[in-house]
C-alpha positions in Angstrom: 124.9 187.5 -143.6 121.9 184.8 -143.0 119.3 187.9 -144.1 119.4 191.5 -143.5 115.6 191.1 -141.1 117.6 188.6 -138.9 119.7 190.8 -136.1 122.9 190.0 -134.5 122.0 188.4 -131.5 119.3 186.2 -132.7 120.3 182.0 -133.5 119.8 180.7 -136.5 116.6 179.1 -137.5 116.7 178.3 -141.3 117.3 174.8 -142.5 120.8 174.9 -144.9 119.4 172.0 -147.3 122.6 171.6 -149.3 124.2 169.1 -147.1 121.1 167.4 -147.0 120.8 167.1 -150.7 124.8 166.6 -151.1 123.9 163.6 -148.8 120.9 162.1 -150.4 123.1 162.3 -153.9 125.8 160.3 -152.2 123.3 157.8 -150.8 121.5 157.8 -154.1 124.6 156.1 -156.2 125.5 154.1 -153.7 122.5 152.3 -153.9 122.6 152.6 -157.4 126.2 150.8 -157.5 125.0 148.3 -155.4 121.7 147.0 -156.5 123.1 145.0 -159.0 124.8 143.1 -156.7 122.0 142.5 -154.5 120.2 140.3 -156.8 119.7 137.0 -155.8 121.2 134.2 -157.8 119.0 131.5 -158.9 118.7 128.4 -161.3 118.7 129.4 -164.7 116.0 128.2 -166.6 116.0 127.6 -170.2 112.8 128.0 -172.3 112.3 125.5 -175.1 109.6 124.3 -177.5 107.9 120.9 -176.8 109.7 119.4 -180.0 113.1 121.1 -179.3 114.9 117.5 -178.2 113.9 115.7 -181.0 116.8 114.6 -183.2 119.9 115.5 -180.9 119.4 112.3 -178.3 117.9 109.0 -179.1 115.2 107.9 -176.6 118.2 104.9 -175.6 120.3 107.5 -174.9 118.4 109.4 -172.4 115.6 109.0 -169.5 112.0 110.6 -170.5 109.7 111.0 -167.7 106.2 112.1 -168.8 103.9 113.7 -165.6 100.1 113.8 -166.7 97.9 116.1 -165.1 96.0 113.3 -163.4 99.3 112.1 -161.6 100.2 109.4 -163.9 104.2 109.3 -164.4 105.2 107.4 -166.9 109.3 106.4 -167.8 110.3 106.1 -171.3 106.8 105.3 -172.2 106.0 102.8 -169.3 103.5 103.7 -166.6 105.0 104.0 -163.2 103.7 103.7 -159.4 104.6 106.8 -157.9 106.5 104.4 -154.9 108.4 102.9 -158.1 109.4 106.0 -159.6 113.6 106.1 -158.0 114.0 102.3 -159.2 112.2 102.9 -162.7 114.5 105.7 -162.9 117.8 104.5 -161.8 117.5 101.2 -164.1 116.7 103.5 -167.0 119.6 105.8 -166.1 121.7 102.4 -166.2 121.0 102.1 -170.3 121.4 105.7 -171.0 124.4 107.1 -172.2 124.0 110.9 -171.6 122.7 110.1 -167.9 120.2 112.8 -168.6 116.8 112.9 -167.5 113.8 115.0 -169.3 111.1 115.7 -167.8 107.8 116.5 -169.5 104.8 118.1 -167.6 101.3 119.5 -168.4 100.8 122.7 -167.7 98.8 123.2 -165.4 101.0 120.4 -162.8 102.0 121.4 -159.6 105.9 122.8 -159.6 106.4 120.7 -156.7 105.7 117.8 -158.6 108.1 118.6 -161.0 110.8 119.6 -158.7 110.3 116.5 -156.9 110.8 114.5 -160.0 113.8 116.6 -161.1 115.4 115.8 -157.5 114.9 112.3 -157.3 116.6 112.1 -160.6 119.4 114.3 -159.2 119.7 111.6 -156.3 119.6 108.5 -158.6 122.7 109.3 -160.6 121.3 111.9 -163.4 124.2 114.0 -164.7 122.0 116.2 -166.5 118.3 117.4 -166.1 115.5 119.1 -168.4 112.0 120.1 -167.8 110.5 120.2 -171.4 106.6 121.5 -171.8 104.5 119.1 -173.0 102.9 118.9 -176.9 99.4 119.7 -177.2 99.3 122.2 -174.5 98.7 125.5 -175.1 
């Protein structure tokens, strides 16, 4: 009994909604058990203070490349050429103990800079890498 205007004969013309909604339900907790899967992995970042490696590794025991906002890169304190940069860095990674390389930029340096830094470090022999803000920078 579809409705008591609707004769015997006649087809059918009303929409039945519950599947549809029993469907959507379904479709929404899938979705909902898998989005949190989907996410894409990434590099984990760690945030830290400009002072935060002070007192855990002497400056001997690890590489400190400084990237000004004018393009200067400087390696425990001594400017670079930007052509210099994998042999400044693979001598200094020779003396340290940690084999850990920290890099230091201004804010307002390109990321590609940085991740260009952080790479060539990778490929001369750095175990270990840090990006670390630069003091004086707001």
């Amino acid at each position: 009994m579809a409705s008591s205007s609707q004769k015997a004969d006649e087809p059918i013309t009303e929409i039945n909604l519950t599947p549809l909604v029993d469907v959507c339900l379904v479709l929404v907790i899938i979705f909902m058990a898998v989005a949190p899967m989907a996410l894409t992995a990434g590099i984990a970042v760690l945030h830290s203070r400009a002072k935060a490696a002070e007192g855990k590794a002497s400056i001997s025991e690890n590489v400190q490349v400084k990237l000004a906002l004018d393009g200067r890169i400087t390696v425990n304190g001594a400017s670079v050429a930007p052509g210099a940069l994998a042999q400044k860095i693979s001598d200094a990674l020779v003396r340290s103990k940690d084999k850990m390389v920290m890099v230091s930029a201004d804010q307002g340096n390109r990321v590609g800079q940085v991740v260009e830094i952080l790479d060539l470090a990778k490929q001369c022999g750095a175990a270990k890498v840090a990006i670390l803000k630069s003091e004086g920078r707001g």
